[in-house]
C-alpha positions in Angstrom: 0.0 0.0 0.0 1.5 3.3 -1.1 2.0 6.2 1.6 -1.2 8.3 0.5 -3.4 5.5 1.0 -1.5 4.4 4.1 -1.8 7.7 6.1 -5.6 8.4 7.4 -6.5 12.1 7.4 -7.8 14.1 10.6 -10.7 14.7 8.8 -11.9 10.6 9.4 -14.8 9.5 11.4 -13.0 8.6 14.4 -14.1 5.5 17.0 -13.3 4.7 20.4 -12.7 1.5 22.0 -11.9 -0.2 18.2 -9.2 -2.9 19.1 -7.2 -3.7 22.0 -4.0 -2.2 21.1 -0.8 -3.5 23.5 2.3 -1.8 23.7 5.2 -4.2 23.9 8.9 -3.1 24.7 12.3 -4.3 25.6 12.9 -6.8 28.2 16.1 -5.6 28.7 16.8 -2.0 27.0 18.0 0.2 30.0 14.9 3.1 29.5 15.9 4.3 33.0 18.6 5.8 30.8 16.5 7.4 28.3 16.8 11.2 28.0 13.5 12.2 27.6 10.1 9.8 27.9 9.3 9.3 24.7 10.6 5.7 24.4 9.6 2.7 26.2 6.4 2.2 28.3 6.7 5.9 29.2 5.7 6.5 25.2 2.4 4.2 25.8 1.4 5.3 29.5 -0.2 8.7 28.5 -2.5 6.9 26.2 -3.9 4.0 28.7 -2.3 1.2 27.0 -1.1 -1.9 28.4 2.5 -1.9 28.2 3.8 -5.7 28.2 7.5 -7.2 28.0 8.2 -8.5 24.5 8.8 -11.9 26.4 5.3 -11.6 26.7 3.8 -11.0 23.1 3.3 -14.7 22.3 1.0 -15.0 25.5 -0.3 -12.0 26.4 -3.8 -11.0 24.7 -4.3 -8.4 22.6 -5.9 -7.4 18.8 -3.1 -5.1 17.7 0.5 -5.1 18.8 2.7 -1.8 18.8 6.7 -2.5 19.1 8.7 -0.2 20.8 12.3 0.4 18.4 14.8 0.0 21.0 15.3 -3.8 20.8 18.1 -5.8 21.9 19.5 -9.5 20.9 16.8 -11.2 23.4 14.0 -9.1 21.7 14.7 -10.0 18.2 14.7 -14.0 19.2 11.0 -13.2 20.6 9.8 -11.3 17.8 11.2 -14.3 15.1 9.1 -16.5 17.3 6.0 -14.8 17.4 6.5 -13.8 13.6 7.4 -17.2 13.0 3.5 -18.3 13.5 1.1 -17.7 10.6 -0.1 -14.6 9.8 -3.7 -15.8 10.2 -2.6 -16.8 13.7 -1.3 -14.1 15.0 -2.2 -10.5 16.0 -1.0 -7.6 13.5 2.1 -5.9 14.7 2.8 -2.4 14.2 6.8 -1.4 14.4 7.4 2.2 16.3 9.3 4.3 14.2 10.8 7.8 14.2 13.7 9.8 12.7 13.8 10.1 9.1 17.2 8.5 8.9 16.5 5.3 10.5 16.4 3.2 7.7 20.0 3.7 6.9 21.0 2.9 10.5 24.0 -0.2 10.7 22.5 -0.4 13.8 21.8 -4.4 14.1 18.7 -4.6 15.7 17.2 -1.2 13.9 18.0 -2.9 10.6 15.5 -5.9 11.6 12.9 -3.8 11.6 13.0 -2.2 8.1 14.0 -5.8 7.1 10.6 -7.2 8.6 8.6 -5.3 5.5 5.9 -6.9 3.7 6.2 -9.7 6.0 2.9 -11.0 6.8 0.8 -8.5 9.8 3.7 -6.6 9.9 3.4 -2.8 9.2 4.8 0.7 10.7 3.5 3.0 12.9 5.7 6.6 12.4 5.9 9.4 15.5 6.7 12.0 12.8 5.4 12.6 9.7 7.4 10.5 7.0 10.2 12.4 5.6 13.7 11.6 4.1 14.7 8.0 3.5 11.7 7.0 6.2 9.4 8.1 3.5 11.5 6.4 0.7 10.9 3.3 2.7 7.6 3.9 3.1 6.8 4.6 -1.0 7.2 0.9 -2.6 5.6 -0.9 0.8 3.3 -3.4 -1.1 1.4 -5.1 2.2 2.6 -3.4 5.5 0.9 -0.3 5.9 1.6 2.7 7.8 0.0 4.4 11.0 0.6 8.1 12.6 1.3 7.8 15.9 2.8 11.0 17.3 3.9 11.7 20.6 1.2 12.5 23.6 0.6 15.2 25.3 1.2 14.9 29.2 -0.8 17.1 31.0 1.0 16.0 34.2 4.4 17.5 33.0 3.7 21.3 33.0 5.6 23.7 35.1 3.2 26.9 35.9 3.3 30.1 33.0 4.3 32.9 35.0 6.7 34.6 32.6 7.6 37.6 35.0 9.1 35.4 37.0 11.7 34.2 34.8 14.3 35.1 33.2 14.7 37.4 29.6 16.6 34.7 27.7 16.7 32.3 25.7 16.7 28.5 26.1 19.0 26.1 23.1 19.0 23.0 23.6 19.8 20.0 21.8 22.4 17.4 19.4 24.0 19.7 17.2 25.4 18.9 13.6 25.6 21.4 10.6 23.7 19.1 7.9 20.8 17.4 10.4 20.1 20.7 12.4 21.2 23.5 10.5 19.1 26.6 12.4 20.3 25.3 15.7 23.7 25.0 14.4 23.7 28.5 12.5 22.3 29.5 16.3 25.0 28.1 18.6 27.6 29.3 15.4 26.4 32.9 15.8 26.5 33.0 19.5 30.0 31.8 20.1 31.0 35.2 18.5 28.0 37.5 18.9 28.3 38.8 22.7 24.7 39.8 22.8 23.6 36.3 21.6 26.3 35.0 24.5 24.3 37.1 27.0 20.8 36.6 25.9 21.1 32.5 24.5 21.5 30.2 26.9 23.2 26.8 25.6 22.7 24.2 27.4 24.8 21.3 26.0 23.5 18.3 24.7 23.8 15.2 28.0 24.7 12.1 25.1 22.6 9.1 24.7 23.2 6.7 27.9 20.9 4.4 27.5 22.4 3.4 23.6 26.2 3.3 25.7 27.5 7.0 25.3 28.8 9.1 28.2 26.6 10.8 30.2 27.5 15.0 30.1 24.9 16.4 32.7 21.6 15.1 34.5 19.4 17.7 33.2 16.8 15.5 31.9 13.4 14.5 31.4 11.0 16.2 34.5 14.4 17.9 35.4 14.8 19.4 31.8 11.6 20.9 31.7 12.3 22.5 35.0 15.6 24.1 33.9 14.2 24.7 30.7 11.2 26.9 32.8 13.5 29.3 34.1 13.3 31.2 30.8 10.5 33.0 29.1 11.4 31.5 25.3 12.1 28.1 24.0 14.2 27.7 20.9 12.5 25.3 18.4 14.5 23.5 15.7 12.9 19.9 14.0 15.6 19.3 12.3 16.7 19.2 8.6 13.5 17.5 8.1 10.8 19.4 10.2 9.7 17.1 12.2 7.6 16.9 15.3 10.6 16.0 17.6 9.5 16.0 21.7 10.9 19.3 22.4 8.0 20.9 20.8 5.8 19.2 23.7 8.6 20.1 26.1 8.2 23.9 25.3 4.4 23.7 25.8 5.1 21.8 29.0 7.4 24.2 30.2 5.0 27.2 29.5 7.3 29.0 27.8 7.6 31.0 23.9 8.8 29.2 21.0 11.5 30.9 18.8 12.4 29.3 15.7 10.5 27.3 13.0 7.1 25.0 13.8 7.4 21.5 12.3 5.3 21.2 9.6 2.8 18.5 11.7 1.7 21.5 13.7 2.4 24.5 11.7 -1.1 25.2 10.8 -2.1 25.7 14.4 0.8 27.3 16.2 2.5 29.1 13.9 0.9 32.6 15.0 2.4 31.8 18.6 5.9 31.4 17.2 8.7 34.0 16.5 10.3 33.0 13.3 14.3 32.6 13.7 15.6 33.2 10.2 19.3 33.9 11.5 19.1 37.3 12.6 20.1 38.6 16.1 16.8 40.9 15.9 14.5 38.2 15.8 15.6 36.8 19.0 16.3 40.4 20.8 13.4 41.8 19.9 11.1 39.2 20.9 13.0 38.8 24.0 12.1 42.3 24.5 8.6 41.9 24.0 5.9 42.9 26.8 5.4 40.5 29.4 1.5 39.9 28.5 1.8 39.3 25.2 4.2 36.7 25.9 2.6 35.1 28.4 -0.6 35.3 26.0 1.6 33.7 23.1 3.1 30.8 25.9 -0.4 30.2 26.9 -1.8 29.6 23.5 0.9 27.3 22.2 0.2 25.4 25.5 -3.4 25.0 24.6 -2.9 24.3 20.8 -0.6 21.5 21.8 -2.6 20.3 24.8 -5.5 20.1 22.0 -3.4 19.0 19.1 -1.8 15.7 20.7 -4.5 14.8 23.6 -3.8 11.6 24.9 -7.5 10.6 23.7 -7.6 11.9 20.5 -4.1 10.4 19.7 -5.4 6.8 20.6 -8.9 7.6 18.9 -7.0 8.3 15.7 -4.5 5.5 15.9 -7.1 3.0 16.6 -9.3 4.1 13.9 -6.4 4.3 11.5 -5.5 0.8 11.9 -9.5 -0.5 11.5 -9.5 1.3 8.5 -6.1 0.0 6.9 -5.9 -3.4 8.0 -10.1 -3.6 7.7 -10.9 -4.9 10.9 
């Protein structure tokens, strides 16, 4: 099924309460690790699913299974098994996946899941919208079909909007890298020699990827990088050379703070009046830095809302669920 036909518009006739979807992850992937909560059964839990071990998958009952991507050697031996089973004998399985590149990963157990196309109840369910070589992959799939399954908001992560309170600056976060984020790059580029940028940008480094093995540069993460992140009245936004929907844009609505930079195209027809383009020029920051107090805490609140709307933990499993009804005609 080609990628127009695989992707269901909002515009559907959405259901609740379609198929009992499970959530399976790693049995021994260290999420405790993770960064942020996007991965794991952290990703499922704002949604109400059951969250399972992939141990489990062969017993545990469900309609629809979704795989969490970080799998390790164990994982891969359950999947074969459960995979191994006819088609007609087994539950569909949707993989997670995510950043456009990850089909040209030589990561091992990444690779198994873009090898796992066409296979029979196997199909994709992608956190951002397909671009890159994700939507390459995506183009020629002839019987695994493919889901949107974004990220949910999580009402219980916001830090209170009260923009007087905080600080004039603003916050830059994030992996950098000239080709896959260019505006942040340009950013951090500009402010090494740009004193105002120095005084009015804070950087805060990115703190590696310890759960995949790499060192571990600071602890401000997850809860504790909203927090930090909530000291500051703007929020720099940057969805890489792609434009995708990556979690800081929930993080910036969590931490009630302003968005500077460019909206990922998933949510630019909503938030866009709330954000302060970045184009590369000092002004756009200083001036918006400058900005009265009310209007920015009227811009932080709406972006807040729009999100809190746009990615509702209801209305993301509503659509999922109908989604996959409607493309595997259950």
């Amino acid at each position: 099924m080609s990628l127009s036909e695989g992707l269901i518009g909002e515009s559907a006739d959405y259901e609740v309460g379609i198929v009992e979807v499970v959530y399976f992850y790693s049995d021994t992937h260290a999420y405790r690790d993770a960064i942020y909560p996007g991965v794991g059964p952290a990703f499922a839990r704002p949604l109400g699913w059951r969250t399972e071990p992939l141990s489990a998958i062969r017993e545990a009952s469900h309609d629809v299974a979704v795989i969490d991507p970080r799998l390790e050697q164990g994982d891969v031996v359950e999947l074969e098994k459960y995979l191994g089973a006819s088609a007609q004998r087994r539950a569909p399985l949707f993989f997670r996946v995510s950043d456009p590149d990850m089909p040209v990963s030589n990561k091992k157990f990444v690779k198994f899941i873009f090898e796992q196309k066409d296979r029979g109840g196997v199909h994709y369910a992608s956190t951002y919208d397909p671009e890159g070589p994700l939507l390459e992959f995506f183009r020629p799939l002839k019987t695994s079909v493919v889901a949107h399954l974004p990220y949910t908001y999580d009402i219980a992560r916001e830090i209170e909007v009260d923009l007087a309170a905080r600080k004039r600056r603003l916050f830059l976060s994030g992996a950098n890298g000239r080709v896959l984020y260019p505006l942040r790059s340009g950013l951090r580029k500009h402010r090494r020699w740009n004193p105002l940028l120095r005084r009015y940008v804070f950087d805060l480094r990115h703190p590696g990827y310890p759960d995949s093995g790499t060192d571990v540069r600071h602890q401000i993460v997850r809860d504790r990088y909203v927090s930090f992140a909530a000291q500051f009245t703007h929020f720099f936004q940057c969805g890489s050379k792609y434009n995708v929907e990556l979690m800081k844009f929930l993080e910036c609505a969590y931490a009630g703070s302003v968005p500077i930079g460019v909206p990922a195209n998933s949510i630019r027809g909503v938030v866009n009046t709330f954000f302060r383009p970045y184009k590369g020029r000092t002004l756009d920051i200083l001036s918006d830095l400058q900005a009265p107090i009310d209007e920015l805490q009227e811009r932080a609140e709406g972006y807040r809302n729009a999100m809190r709307q746009l990615r509702d933990p209801s209305r993301n499993r509503r659509e999922f669920e109908t989604q996959v009804r409607t493309l595997l005609r259950m």
